[in-house]
DOSETOR-586374 format. One line per 4 residues: their letters; for each residue x, y negated, z negated of N, C-alpha, C, O, CB. Coordinates in nm, 2 decimals, always signed. Glycine has a CB too. Layout:
N
a> X,Y,Z,X,Y,Z,X,Y,Z,X,Y,Z,X,Y,Z ~ ... $
//
This chain:
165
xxxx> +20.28,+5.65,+0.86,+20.36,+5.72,+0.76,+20.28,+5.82,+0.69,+20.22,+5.77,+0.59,+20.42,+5.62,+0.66 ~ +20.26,+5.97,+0.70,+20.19,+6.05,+0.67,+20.24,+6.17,+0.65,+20.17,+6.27,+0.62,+20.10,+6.04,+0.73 ~ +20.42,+6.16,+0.68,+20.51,+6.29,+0.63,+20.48,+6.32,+0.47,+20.44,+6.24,+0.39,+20.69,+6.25,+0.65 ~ +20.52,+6.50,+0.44,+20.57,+6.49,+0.34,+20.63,+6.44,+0.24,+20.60,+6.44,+0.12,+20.60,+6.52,+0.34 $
xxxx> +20.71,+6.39,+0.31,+20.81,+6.28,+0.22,+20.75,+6.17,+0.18,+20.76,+6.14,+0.06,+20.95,+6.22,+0.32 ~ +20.67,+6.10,+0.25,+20.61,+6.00,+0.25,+20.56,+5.94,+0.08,+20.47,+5.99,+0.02,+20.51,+6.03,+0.34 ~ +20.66,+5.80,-0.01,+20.61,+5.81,-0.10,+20.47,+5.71,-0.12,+20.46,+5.59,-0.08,+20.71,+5.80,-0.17 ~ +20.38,+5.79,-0.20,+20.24,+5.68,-0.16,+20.20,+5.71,-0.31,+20.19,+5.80,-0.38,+20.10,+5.74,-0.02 $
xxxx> +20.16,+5.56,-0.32,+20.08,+5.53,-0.46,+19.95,+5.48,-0.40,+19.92,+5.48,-0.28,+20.15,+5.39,-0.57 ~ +19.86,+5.44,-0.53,+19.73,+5.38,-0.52,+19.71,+5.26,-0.59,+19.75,+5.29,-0.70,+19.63,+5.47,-0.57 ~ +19.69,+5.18,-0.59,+19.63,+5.09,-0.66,+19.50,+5.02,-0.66,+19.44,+4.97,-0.56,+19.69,+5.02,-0.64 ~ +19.43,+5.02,-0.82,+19.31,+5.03,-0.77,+19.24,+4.95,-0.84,+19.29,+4.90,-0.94,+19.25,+5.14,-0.76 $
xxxx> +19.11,+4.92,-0.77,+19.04,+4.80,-0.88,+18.90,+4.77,-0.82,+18.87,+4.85,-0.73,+19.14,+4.62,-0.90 ~ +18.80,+4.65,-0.86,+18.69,+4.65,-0.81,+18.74,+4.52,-0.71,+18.70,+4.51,-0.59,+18.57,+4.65,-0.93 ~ +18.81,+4.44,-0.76,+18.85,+4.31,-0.63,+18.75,+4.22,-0.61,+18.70,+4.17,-0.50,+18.88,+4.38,-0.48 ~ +18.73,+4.21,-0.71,+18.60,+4.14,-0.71,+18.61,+3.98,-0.76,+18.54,+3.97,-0.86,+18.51,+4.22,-0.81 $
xxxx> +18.64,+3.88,-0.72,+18.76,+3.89,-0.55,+18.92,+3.90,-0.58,+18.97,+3.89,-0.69,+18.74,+3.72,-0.43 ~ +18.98,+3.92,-0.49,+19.13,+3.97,-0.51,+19.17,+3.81,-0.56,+19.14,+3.70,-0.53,+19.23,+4.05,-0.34 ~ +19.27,+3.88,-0.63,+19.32,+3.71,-0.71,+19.45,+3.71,-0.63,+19.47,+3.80,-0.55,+19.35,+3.70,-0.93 ~ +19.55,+3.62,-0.64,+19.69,+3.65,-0.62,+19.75,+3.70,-0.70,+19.86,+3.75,-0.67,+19.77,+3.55,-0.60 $
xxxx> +19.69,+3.73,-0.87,+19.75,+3.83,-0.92,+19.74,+3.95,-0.83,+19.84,+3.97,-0.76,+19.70,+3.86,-1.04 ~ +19.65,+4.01,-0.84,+19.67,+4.16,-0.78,+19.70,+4.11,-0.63,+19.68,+4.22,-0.56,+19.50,+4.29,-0.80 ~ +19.73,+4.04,-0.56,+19.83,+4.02,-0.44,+19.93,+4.06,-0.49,+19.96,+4.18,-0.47,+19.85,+3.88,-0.38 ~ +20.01,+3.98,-0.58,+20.15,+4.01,-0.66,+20.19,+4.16,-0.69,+20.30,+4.21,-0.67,+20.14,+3.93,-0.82 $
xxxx> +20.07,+4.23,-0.73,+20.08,+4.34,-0.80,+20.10,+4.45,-0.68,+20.16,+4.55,-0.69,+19.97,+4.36,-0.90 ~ +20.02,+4.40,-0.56,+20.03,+4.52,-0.41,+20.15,+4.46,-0.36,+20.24,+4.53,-0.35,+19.88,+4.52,-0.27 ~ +20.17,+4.33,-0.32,+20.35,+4.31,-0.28,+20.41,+4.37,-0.36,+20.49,+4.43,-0.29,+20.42,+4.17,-0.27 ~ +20.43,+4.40,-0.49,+20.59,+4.46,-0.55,+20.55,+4.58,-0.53,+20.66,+4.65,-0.53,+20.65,+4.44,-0.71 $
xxxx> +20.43,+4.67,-0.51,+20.43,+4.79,-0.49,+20.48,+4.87,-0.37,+20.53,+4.99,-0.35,+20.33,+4.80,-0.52 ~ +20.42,+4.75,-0.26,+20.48,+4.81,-0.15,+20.63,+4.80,-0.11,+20.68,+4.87,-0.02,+20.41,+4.76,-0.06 ~ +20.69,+4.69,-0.21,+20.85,+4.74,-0.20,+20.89,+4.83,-0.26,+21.00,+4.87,-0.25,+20.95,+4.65,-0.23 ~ +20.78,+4.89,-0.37,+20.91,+5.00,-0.36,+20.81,+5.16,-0.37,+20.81,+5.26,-0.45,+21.04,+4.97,-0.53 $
xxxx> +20.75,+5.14,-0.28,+20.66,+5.28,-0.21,+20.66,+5.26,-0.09,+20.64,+5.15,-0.06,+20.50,+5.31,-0.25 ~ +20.68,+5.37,+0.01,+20.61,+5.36,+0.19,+20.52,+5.33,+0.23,+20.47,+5.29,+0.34,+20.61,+5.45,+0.26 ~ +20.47,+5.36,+0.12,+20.27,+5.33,+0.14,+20.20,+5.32,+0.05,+20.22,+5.40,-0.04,+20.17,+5.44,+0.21 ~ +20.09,+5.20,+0.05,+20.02,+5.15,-0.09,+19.87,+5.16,-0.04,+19.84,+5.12,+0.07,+20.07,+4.98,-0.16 $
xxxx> +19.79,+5.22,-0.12,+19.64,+5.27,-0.08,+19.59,+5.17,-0.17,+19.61,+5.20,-0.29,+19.58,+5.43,-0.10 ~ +19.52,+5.05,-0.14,+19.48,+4.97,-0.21,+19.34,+5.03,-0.21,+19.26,+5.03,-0.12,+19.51,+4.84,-0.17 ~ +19.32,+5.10,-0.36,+19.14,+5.17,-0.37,+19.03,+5.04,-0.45,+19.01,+5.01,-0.56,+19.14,+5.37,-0.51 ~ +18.97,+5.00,-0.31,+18.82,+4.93,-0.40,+18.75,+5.02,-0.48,+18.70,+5.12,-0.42,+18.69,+4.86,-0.30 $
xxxx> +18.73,+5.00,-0.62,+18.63,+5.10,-0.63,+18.50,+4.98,-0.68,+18.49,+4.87,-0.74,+18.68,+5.25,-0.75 ~ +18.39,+5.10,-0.63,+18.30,+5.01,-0.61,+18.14,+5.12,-0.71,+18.14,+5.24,-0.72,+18.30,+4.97,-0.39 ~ +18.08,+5.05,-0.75,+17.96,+5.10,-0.80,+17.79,+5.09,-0.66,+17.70,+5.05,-0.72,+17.94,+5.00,-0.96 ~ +17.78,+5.11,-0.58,+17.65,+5.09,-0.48,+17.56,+5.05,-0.56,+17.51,+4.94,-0.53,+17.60,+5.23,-0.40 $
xxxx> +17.51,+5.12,-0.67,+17.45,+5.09,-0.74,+17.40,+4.89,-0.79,+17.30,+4.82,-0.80,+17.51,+5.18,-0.81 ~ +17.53,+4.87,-0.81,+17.57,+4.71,-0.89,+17.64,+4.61,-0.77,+17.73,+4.62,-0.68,+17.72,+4.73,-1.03 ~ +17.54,+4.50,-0.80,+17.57,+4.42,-0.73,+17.70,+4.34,-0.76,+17.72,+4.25,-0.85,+17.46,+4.36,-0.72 ~ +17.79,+4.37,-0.67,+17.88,+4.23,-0.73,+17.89,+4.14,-0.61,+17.83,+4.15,-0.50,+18.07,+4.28,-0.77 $
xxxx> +17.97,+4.03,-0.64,+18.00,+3.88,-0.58,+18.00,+3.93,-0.43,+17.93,+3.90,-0.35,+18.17,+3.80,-0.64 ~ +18.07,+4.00,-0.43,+18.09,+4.01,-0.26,+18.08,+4.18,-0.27,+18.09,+4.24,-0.38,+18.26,+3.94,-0.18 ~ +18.05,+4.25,-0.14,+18.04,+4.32,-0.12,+18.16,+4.45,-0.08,+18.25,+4.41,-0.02,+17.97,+4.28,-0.07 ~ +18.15,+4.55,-0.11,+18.30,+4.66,-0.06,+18.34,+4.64,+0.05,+18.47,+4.64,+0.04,+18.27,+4.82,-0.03 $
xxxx> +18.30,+4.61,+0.15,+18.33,+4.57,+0.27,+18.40,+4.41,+0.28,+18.51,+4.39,+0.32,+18.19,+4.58,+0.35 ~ +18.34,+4.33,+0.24,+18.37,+4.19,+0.23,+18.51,+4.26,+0.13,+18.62,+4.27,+0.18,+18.22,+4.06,+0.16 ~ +18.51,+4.28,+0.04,+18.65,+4.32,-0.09,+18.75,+4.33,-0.01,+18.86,+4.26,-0.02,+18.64,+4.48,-0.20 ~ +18.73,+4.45,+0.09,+18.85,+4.48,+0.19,+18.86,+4.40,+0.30,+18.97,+4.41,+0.36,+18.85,+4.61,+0.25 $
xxxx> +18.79,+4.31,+0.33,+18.87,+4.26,+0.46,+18.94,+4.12,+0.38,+19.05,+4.08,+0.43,+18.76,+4.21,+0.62 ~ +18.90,+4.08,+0.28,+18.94,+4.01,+0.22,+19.09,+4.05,+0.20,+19.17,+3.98,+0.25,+18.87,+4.00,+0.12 ~ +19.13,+4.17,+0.11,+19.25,+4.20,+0.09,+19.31,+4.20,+0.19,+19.39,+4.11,+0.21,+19.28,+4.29,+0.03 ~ +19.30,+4.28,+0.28,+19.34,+4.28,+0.42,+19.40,+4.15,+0.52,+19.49,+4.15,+0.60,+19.23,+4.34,+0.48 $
xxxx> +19.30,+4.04,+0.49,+19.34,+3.93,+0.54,+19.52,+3.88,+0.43,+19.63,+3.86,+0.49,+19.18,+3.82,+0.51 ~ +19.51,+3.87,+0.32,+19.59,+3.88,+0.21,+19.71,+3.95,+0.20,+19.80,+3.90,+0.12,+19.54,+3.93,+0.13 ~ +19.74,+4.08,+0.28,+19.85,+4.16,+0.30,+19.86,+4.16,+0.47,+19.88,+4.26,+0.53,+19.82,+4.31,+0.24 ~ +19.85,+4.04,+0.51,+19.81,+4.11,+0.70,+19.98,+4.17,+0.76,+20.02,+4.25,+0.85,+19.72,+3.92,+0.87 $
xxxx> +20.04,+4.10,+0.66,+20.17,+4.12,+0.66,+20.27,+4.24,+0.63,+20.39,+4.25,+0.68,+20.19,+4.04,+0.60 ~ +20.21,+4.28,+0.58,+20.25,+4.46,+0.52,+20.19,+4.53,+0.57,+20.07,+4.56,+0.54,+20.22,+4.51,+0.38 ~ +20.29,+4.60,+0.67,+20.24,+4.69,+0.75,+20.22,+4.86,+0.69,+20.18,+4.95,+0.75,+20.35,+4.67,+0.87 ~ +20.28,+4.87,+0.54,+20.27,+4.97,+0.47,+20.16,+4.98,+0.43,+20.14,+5.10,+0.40,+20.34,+4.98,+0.38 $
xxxx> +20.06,+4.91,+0.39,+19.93,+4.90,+0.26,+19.83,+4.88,+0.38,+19.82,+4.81,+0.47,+19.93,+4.74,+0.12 ~ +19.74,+5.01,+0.30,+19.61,+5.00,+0.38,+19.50,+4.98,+0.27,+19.54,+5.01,+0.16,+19.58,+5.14,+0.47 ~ +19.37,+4.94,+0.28,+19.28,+4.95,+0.24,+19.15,+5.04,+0.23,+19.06,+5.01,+0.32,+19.28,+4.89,+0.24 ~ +19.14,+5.16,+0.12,+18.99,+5.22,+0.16,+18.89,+5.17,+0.03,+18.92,+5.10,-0.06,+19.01,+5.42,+0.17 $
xxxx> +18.77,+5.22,+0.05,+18.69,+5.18,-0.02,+18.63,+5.32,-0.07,+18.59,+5.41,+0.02,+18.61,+5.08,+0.04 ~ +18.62,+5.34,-0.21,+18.57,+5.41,-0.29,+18.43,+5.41,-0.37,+18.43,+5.33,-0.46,+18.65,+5.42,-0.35 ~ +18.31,+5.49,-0.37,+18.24,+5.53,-0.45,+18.20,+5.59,-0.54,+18.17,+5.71,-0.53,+18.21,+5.55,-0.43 ~ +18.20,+5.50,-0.68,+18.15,+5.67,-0.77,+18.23,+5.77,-0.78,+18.18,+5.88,-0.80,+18.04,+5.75,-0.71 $
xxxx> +18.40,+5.74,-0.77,+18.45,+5.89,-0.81,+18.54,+5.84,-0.90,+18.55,+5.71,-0.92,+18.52,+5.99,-0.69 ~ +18.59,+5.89,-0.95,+18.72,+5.93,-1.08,+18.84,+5.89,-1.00,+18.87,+5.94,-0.90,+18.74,+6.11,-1.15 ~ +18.90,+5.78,-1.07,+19.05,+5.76,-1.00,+19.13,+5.85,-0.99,+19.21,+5.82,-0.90,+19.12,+5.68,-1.05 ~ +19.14,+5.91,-1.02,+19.22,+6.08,-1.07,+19.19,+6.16,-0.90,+19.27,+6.21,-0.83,+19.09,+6.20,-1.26 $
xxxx> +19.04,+6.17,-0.89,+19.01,+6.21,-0.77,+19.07,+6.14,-0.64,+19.14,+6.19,-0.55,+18.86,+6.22,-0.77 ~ +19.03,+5.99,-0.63,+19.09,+5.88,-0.51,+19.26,+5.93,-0.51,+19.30,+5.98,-0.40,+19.09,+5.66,-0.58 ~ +19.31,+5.93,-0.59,+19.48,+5.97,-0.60,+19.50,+6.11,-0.54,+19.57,+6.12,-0.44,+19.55,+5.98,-0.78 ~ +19.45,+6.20,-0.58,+19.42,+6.34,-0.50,+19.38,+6.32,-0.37,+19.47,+6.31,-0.29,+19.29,+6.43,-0.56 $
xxxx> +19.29,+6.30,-0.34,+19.25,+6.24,-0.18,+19.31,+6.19,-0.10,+19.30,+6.23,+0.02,+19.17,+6.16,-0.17 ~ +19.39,+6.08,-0.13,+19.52,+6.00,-0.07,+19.63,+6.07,-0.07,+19.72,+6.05,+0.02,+19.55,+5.88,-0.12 ~ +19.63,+6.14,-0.15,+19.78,+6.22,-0.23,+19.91,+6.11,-0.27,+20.03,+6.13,-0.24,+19.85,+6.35,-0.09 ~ +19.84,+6.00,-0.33,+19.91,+5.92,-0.39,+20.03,+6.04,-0.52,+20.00,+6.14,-0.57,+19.78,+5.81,-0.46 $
xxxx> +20.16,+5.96,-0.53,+20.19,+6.01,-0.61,+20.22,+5.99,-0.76,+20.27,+6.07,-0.85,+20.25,+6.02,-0.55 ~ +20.17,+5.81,-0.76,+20.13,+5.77,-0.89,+20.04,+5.68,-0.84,+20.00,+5.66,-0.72,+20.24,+5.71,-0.98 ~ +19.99,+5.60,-0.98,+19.87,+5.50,-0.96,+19.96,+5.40,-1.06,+20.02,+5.42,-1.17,+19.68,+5.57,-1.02 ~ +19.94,+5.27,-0.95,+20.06,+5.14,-0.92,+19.94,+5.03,-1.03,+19.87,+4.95,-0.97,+20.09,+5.07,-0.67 $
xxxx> +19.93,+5.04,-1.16,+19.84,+4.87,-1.23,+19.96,+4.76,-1.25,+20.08,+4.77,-1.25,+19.74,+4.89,-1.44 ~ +19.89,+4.69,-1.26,+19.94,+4.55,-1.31,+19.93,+4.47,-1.45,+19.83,+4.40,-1.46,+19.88,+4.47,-1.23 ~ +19.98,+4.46,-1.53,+19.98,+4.41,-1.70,+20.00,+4.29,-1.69,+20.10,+4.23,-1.65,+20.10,+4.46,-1.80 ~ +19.89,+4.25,-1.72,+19.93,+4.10,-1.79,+19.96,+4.06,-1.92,+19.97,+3.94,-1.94,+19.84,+4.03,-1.77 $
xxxx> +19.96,+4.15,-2.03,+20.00,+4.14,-2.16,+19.94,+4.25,-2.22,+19.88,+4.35,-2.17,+19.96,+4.01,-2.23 ~ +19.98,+4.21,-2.35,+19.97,+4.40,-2.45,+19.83,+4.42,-2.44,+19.81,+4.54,-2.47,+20.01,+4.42,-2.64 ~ +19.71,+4.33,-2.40,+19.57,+4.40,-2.40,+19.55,+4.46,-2.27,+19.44,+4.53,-2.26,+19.46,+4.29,-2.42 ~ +19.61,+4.45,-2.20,+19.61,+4.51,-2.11,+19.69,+4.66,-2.09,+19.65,+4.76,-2.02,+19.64,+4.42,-2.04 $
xxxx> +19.82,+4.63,-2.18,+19.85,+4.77,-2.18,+19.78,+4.86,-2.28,+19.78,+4.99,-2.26,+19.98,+4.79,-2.20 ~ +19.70,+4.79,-2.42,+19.62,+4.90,-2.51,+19.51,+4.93,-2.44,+19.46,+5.03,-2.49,+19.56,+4.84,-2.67 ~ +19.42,+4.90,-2.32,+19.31,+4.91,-2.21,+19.38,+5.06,-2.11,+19.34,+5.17,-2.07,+19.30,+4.72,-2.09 ~ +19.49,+4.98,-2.11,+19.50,+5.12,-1.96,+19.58,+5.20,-2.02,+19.58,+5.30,-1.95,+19.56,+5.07,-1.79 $
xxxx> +19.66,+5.21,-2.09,+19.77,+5.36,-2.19,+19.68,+5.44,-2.17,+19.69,+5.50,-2.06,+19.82,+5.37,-2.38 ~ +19.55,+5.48,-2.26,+19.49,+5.56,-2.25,+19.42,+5.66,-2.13,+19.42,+5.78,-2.10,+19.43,+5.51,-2.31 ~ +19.36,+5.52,-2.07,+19.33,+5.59,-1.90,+19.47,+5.66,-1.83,+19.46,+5.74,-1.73,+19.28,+5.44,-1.77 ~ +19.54,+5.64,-1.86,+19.70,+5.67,-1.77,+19.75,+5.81,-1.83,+19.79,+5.91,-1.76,+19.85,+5.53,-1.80 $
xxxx> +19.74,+5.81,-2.00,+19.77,+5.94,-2.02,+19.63,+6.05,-2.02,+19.65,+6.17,-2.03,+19.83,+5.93,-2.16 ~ +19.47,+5.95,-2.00,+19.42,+6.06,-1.94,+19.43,+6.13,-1.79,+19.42,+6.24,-1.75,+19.31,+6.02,-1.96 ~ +19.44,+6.01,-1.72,+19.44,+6.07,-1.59,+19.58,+6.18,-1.55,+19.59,+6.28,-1.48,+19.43,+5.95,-1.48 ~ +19.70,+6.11,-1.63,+19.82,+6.25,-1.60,+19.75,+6.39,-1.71,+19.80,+6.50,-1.70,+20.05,+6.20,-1.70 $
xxxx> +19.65,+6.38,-1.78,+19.66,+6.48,-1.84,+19.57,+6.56,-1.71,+19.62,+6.66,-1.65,+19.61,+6.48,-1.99 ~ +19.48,+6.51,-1.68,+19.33,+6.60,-1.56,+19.46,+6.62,-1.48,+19.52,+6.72,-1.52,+19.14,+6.48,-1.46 ~ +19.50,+6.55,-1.40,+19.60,+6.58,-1.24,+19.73,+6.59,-1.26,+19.78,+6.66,-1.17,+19.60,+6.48,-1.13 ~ +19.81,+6.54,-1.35,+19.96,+6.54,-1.36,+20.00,+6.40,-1.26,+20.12,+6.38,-1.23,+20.02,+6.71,-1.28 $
xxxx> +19.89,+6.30,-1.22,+19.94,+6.18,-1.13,+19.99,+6.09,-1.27,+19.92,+6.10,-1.37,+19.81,+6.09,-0.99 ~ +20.12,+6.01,-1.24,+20.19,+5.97,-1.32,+20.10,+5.79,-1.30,+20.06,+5.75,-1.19,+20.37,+6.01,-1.29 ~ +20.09,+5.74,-1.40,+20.10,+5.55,-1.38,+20.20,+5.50,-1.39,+20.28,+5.51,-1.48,+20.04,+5.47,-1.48 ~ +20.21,+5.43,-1.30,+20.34,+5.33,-1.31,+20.24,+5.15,-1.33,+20.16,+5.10,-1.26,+20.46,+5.35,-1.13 $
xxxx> +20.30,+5.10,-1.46,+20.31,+5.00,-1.49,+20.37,+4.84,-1.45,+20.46,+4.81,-1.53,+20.33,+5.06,-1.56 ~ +20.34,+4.74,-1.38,+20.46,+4.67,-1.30,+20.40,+4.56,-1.43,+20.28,+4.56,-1.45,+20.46,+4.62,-1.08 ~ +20.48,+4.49,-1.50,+20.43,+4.34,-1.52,+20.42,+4.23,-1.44,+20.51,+4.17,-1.39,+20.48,+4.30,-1.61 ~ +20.29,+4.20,-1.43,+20.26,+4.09,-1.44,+20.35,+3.96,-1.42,+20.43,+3.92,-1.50,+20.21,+4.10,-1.55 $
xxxx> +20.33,+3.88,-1.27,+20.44,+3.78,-1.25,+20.39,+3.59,-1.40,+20.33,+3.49,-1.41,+20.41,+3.73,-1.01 ~ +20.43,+3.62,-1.41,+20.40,+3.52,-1.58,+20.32,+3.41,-1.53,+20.23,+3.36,-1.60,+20.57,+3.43,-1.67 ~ +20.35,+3.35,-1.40,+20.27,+3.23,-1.39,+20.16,+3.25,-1.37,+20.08,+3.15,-1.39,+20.31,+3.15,-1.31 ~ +20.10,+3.38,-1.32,+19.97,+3.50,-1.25,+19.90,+3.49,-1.39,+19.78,+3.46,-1.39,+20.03,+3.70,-1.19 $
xxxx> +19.97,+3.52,-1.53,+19.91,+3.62,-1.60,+19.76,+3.58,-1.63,+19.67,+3.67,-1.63,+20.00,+3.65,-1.75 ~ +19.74,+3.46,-1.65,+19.61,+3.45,-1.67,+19.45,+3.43,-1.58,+19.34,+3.38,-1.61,+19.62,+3.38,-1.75 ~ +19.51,+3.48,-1.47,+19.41,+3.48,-1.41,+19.34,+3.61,-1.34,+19.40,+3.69,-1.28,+19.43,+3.40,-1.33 ~ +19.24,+3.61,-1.37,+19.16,+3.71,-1.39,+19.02,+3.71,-1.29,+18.95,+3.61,-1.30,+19.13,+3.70,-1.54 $
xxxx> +18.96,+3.82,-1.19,+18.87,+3.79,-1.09,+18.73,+3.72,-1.19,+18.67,+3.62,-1.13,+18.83,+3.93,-1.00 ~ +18.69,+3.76,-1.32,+18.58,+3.73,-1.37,+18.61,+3.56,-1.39,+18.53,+3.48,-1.34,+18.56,+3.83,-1.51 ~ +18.71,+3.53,-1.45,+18.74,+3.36,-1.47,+18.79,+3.28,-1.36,+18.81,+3.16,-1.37,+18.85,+3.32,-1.59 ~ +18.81,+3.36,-1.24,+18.80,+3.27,-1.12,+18.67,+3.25,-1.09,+18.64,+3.14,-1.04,+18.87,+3.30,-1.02 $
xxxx> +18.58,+3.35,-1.09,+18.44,+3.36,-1.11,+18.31,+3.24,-1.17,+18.21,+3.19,-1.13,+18.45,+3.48,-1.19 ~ +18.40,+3.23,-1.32,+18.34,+3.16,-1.42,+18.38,+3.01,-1.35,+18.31,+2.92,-1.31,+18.38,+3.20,-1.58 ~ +18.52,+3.02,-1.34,+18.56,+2.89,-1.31,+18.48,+2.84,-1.18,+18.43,+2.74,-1.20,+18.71,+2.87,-1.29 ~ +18.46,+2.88,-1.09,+18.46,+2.83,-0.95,+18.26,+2.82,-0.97,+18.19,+2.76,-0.90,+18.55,+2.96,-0.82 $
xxxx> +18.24,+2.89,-1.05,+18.03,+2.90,-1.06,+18.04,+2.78,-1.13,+17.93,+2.72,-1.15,+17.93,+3.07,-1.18 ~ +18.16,+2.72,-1.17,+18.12,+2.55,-1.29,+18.19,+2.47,-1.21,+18.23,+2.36,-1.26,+18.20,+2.52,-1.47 ~ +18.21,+2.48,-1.10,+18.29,+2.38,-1.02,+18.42,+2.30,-1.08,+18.47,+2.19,-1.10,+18.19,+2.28,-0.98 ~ +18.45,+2.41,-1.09,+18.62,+2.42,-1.12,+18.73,+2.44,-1.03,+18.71,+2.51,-0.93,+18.64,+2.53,-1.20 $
xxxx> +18.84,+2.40,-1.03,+18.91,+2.45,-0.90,+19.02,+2.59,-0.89,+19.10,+2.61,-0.98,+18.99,+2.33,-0.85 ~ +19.00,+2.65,-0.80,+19.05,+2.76,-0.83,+19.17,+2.79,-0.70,+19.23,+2.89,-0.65,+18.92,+2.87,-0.85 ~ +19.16,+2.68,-0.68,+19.30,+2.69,-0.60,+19.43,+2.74,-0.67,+19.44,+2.72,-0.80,+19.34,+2.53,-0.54 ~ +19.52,+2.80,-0.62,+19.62,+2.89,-0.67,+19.57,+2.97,-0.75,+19.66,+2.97,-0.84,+19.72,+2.84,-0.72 $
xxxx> +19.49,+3.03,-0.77,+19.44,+3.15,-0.83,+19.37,+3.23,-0.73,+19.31,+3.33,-0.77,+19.36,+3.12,-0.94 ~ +19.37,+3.20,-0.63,+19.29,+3.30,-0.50,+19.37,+3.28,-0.36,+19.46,+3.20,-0.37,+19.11,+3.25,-0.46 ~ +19.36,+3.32,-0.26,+19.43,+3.27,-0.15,+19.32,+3.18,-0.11,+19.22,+3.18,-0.19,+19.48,+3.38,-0.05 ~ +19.31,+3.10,-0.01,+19.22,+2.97,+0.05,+19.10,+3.06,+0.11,+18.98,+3.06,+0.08,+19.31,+2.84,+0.19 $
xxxx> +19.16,+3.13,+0.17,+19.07,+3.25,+0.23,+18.92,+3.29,+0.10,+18.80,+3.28,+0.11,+19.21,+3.42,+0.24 ~ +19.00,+3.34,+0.02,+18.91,+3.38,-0.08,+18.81,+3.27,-0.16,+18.69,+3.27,-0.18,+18.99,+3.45,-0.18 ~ +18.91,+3.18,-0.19,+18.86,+3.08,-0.26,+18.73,+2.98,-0.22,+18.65,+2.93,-0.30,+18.96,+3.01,-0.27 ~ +18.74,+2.99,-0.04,+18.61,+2.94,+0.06,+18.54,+3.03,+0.06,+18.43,+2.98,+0.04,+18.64,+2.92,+0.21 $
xxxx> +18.53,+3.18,+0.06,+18.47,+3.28,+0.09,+18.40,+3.25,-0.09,+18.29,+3.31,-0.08,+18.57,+3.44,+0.14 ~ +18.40,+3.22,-0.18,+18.37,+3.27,-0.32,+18.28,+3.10,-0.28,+18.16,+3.10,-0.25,+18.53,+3.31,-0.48 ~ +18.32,+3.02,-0.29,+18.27,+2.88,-0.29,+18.15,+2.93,-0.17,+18.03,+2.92,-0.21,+18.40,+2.75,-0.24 ~ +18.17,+2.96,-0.06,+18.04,+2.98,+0.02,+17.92,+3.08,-0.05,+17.80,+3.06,-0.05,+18.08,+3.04,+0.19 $
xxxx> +17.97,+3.19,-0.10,+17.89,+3.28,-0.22,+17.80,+3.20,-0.30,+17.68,+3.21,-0.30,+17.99,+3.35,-0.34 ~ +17.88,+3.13,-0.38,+17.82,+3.07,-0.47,+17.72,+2.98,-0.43,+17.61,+3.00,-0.48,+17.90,+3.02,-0.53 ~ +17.74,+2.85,-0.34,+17.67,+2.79,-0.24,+17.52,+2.87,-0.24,+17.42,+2.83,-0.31,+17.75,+2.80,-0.09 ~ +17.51,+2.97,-0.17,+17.40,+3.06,-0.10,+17.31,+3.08,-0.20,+17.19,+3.08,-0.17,+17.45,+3.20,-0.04 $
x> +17.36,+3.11,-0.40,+17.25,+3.15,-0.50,+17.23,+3.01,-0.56,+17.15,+2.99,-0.65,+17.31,+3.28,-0.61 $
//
């Protein structure tokens, strides 16, 4: 799917690791866009939990089912730029409550101001809202269980991470 017509958003984040929130948040996107560019963005610089590479096949394992949504991986650029590049026609976040929309308003009316790419806002599926990659993180480093907050996939992959340090 790479016509003109073709409608394509971005959605983007560090995925560090993909929760079933942001599962939730790339399934409703891809119903209602042709194509969803799930952008890792990533710092080379900073180490996180898993690596850009590991981030995406992860998601990928996660969506194997959506034949619309692809995953690239990003360095070091301005989301504003990733959306240009793809030629997304908005950038697809996910809200989990009003701190989340006083966090990203700003970024959204900055980035339509640099490019004119619009944000679209989806809320947040309620039972999702509080989970967050950093406190599946916290939780799972205290031996906590973090089942239904990751897919099994991820949740083994984060548990073998942790294991290794």
């Amino acid at each position: 799917m790479t016509s003109a017509a073709t409608r394509r958003c971005v959605c983007p984040g560090s995925y560090d690791p993909v929760t079933l929130g942001h599962a939730d948040v790339i399934r409703r996107a891809a119903a209602l866009y042709d194509e969803v560019v799930v952008a890792v963005l990533h710092n080379p610089a900073k180490q996180g939990t898993f690596s850009a590479d590991e981030r995406r096949d992860l998601i990928l394992d996660g969506c194997a089912d959506l034949d619309n949504v692809r995953v690239e991986l990003f360095a070091d650029k301005l989301l504003v730029d990733v959306g240009r590049e793809v030629e997304a026609a908005a950038i697809v976040k996910g809200l989990r409550g009003s701190t989340d929309f006083a966090y990203e308003l700003p970024m959204a009316l900055m980035n339509r101001h640099l490019t004119g790419i619009e944000t679209v806002f989806l809320p947040g599926d309620p039972s999702l809202e509080h989970i967050s990659s950093s406190l599946v993180k916290e939780v799972a480093r205290y031996g906590g269980d973090v089942s239904g907050l990751v897919s099994d996939r991820v949740r083994d992959a984060l548990l073998e991470r942790l294991r290794e340090h």
